[in-house]
N, C-alpha and C positions, 0 to 999 in steps of 0.2 A: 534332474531327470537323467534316467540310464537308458540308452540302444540296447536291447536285446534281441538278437538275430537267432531266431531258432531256424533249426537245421531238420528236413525227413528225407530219409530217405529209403528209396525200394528196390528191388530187383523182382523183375516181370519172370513168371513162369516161360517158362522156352515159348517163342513165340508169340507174347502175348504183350510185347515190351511198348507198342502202339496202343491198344488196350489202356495200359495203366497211364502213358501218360494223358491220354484225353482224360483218365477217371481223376489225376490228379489235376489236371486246368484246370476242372468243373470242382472241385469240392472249395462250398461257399464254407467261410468263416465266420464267426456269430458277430464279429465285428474286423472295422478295416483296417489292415497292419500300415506301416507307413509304406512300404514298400514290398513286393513281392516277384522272385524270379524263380522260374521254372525252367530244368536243363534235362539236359540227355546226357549220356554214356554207354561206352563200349560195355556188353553183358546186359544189354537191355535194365539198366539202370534210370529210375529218373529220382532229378532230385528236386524242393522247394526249400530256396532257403523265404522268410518271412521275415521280417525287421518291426519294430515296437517299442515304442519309446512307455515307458516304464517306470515307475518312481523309485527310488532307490536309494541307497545313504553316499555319505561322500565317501568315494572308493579313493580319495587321493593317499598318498604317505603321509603319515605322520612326520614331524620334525626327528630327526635325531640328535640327541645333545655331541655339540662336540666332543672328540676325544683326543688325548694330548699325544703331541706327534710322538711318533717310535721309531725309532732308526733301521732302514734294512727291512721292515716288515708290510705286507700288504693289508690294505687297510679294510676290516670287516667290512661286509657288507648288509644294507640296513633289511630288516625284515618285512616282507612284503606282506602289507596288509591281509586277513582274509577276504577272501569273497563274500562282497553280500548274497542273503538268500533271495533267490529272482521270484519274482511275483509270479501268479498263474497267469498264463497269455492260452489263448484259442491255439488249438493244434488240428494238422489235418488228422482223420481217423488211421487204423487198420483199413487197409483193403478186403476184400472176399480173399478166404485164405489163397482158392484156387486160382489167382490171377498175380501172386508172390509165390519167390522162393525159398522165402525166411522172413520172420517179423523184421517191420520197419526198424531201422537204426534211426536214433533222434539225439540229437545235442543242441544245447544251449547256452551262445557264445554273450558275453559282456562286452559291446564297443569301446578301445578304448583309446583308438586317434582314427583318422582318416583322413587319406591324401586323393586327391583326385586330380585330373588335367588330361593335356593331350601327348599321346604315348609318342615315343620316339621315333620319327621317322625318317627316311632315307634324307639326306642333307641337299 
């Protein structure tokens, strides 16, 4: 199984940056991602990232065949698999034009480690 976290994001017409994000809390999905966070930013920006576990092929490297040492030179490096193509996942919509500044930007990221704990704090 693949994490896929997809990415929307908007920019709320001048004054309206309150507006869009109640409109984005409220927009239901046709099904439930595994996880879901909703933020704010400066320029009346909100964003939802969504997370989605996903089926998908094995993304690991392949083996590379050794190659015989060479004196003085640095050693190739091995070719990075392609990207599998990501499955359809639920997306939020467009908003009503007039409550944006420009069509949503959207991206969609492939997991592929993650670290978690407690951040560093004063000693």
């Amino acid at each position: 199984m693949t994490v896929v976290t997809l990415m929307w994001e908007a920019r709320a017409a001048e004054g309206r940056g309150a507006e869009l994000l109640e409109w984005a809390r409220t927009r239901e999905l046709p099904r439930r991602p595994l996880r879901r966070e909703t933020f704010r930013a400066p320029g009346e920006r909100v964003l939802v990232l969504t997370w989605w576990e996903a089926p998908g092929p094995d993304t690991e490297r392949p083996e590379q065949p050794e190659q015989p040492e060479q004196e003085a030179q640095l050693p190739e490096l091995p070719e990075l698999p392609e990207l599998p193509e990501l499955p359809e996942l639920p997306e939020l919509p467009e908003p009503a034009a007039e409550l944006i500044t420009r069509p949503v930007h959207r991206w969609r990221f492939e997991s592929l480690d993650f670290t978690a704990g407690q951040p560093d704090g004063p000693s």
